[in-house]
N, C-alpha and C positions, 0 to 999 in steps of 0.2 A: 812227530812233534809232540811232547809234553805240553800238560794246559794244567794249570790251576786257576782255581779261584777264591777268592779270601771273601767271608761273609763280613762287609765292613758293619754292621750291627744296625743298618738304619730301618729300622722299624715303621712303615704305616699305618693311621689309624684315621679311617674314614668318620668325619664329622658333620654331615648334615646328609638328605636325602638327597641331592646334586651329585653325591661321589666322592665331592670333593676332601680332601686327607691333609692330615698334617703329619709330619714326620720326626721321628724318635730318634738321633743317632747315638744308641747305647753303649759304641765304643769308643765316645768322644770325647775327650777328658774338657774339651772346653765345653759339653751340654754340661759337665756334671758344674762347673766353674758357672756360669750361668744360672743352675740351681740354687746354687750359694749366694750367688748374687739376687737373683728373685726373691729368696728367702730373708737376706739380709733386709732388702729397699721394702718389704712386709713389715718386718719390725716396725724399722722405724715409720712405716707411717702409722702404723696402728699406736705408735707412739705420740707423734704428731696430731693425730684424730683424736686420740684422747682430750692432748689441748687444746684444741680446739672445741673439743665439747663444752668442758670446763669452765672455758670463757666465755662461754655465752653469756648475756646481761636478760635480765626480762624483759627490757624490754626489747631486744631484738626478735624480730620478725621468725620465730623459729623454724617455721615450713619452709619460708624461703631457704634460709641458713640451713639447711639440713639437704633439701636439694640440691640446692649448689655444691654442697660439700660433696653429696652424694657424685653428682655428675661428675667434678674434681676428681673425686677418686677413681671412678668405671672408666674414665678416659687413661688416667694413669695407671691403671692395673692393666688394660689391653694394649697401653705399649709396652709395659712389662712383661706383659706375655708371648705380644711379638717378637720380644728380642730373645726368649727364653724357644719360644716355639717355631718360631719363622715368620715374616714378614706377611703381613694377611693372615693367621691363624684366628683373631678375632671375626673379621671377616665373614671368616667360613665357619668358625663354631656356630654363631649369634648371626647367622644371616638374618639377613633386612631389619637385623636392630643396632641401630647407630652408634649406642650407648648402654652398655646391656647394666642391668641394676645389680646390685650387690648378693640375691638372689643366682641369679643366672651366672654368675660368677665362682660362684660355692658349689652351685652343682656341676657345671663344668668339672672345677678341679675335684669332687668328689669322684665324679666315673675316671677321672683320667689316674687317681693316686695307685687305684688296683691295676690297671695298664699297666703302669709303670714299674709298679713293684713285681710283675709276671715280669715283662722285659728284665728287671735288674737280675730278678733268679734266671732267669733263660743264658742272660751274659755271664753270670759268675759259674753255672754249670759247663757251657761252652768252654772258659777257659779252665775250669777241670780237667775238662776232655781232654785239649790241648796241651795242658801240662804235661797231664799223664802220658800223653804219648809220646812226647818231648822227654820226657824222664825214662822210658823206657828204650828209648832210642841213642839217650844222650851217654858219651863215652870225655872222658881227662876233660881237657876245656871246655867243653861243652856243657860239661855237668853244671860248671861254675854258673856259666850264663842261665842256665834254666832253673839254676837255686834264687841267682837275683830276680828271676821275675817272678818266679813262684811268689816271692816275698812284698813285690811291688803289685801282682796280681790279687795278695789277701791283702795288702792295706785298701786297695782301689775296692775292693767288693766291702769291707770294712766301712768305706767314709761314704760310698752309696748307698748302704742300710740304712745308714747313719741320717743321711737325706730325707731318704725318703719314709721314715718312719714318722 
């Protein structure tokens, strides 16, 4: 009997002292779709916070106004993160903090940018690999199909630098 098996790209990375992990799937075209989408719903609220700063009047209460806003936002960025990372991912980063601050947020994504950027060279050298031996194997039609994806394979490693830089 033949046996293969295909490295579907999904990557763990243990986030508190529990064990507990959250999960990378670097050959997912809907993570990268997702990225785009986290990054996009960042703009605009940093767009949005601007205005809101803006319009503050003197006399509003600013410490409240600023907390509020604060908590607003850490709740909306750990469901964005959720959806970006899996369900629970706040959770388990920020255990026993309910609400984690904008602090605890930054640094979060600071350790995870280098993760991810190893992950993205780990997946575009992989499919290197893969080409190449697909190129060297590859005969008449075959050729053809291994030139489209060679070419679909450097756009995709292309708009995931692109990301994640």
């Amino acid at each position: 009997m033949e046996r293969l098996r295909v490295d579907n790209g999904v990557r763990e990375i243990e986030v508190n002292s529990n064990g507990d992990c959250i999960y990378i799937p670097i050959n997912d075209n809907t993570f990268f779709e997702r990225i785009r989408s986290f990054l996009d719903w960042a703009e605009k609220e940093k767009a949005a916070l601007e205005v809101k700063l803006k319009s503050r009047t003197e006399a509003d209460d600013e410490a409240e106004n600023i907390i509020d806003m604060q908590t607003e936002l850490s709740r909306d960025i750990c469901e964005e993160l959720d959806k970006l990372l899996g369900e629970g991912c706040c959770r388990k980063v920020f255990m026993g903090v309910q609400n984690p601050d904008i602090v605890l947020v930054l640094d979060f994504l600071g350790q995870l940018m280098p993760i991810m950027r190893k992950f993205a060279q780990e997946r575009k050298e992989r499919a290197e690999r893969v080409l190449d031996m697909l190129f060297d194997n590859a005969t008449g039609d075959w050729q053809h199909v291994c030139d489209g994806f060679a070419d679909i394979a450097q756009g995709t490693d292309d708009a995931i630098e692109a990301l994640l830089m």
